[in-house]
C-alpha positions as CSV (number, residue, x, y, z in Angstrom):
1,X,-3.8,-2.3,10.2
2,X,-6.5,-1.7,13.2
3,X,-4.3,-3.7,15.5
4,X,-1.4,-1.3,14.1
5,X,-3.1,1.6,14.6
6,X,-4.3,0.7,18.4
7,X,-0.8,-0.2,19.4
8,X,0.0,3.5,18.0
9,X,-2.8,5.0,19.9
10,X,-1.9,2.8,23.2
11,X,1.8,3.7,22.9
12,X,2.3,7.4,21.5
13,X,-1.0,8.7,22.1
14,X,-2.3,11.2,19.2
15,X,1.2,11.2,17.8
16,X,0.8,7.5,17.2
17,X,-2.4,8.4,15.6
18,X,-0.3,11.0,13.4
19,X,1.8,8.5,12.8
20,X,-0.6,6.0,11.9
21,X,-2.2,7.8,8.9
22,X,1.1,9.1,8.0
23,X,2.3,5.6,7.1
24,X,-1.2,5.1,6.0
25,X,-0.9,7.7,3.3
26,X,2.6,7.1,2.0
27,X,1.8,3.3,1.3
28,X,-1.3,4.8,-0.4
29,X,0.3,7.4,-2.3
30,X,3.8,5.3,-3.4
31,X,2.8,3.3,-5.9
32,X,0.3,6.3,-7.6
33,X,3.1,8.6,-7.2
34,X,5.3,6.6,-10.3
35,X,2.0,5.6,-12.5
36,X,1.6,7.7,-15.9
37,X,-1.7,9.2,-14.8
38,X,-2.9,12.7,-14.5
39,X,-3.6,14.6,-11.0
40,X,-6.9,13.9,-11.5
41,X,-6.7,10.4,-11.5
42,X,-4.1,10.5,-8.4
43,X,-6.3,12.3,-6.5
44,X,-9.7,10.2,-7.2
45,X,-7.5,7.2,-6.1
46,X,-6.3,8.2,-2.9
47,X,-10.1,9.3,-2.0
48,X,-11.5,6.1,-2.8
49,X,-8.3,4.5,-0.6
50,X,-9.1,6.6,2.5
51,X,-13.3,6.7,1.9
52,X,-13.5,2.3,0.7
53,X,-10.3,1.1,1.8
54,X,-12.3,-2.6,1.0
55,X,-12.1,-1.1,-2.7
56,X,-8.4,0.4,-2.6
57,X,-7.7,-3.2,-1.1
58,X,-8.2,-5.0,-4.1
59,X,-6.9,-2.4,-6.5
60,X,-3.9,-2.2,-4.7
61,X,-2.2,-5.1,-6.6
62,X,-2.6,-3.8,-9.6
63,X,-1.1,-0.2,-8.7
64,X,2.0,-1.4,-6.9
65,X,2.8,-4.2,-9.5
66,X,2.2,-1.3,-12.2
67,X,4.4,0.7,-10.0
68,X,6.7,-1.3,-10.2
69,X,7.2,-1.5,-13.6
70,X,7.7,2.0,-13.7
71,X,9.7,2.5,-12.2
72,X,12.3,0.1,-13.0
73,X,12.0,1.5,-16.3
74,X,11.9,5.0,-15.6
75,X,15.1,6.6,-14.3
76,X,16.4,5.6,-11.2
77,X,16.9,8.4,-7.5
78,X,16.0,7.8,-4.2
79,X,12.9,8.2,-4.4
80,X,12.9,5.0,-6.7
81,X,15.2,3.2,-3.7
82,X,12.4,4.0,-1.4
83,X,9.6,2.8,-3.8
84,X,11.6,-0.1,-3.7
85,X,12.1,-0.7,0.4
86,X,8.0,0.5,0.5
87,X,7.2,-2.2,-2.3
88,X,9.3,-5.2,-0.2
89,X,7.2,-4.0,2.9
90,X,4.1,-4.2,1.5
91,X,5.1,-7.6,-0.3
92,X,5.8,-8.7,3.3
93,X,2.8,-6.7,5.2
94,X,0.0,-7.1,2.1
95,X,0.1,-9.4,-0.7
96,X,2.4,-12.9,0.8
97,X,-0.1,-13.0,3.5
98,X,-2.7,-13.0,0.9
99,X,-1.2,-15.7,-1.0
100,X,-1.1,-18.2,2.0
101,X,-4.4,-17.3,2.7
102,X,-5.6,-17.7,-0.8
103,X,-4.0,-21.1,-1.4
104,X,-4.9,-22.5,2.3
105,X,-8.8,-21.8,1.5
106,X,-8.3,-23.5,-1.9
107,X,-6.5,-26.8,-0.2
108,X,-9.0,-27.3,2.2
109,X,-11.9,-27.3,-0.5
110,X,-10.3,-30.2,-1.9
């Protein structure tokens, strides 16, 4: 995302930098926002995203698949079509690229 947020920075100026932690915050905040937790909880989890983003990086999984889940059972609004669109991104952005990685490290131990 640093080569993201430079190309912001180098292109839009501060507004790219708005922009930035905008998108920053709503791909943090999506898959919280649909999760059975209290406010509490919501708000200790978007700290620790924007404080350790190493930590919120390997929770992050685990709160969009649980997302997810959610809400395909809860009921369904835009909000849930945009959960959607924001969960196909971050398939695409976050966890395929992880995947490639994760097998290519394993098939050159071999």
């Amino acid at each position: 995302m640093t080569n993201l947020k430079d190309k912001l920075l180098g292109t839009l100026g501060g507004l790219g930098i708005i922009l930035y932690y905008s998108l920053t915050f709503i791909f943090c905040f999506a898959p919280i926002y649909f999760l059975p937790i209290s406010l509490w909880w919501v708000i200790i989890i978007t700290i620790v995203a924007f404080i350790f983003p190493t930590v919120y990086g390997l929770i992050s999984p685990i709160l969009w698949i649980w997302g997810l889940v959610e809400t395909i059972v809860g009921p369904q609004g835009w909000i849930t079509y945009v959960f959607y669109v924001l969960f196909v991104l971050w398939l695409i952005i976050s966890f395929i690229p992880f995947v490639y990685n994760l097998f290519k490290a394993f098939s050159k131990n071999k």
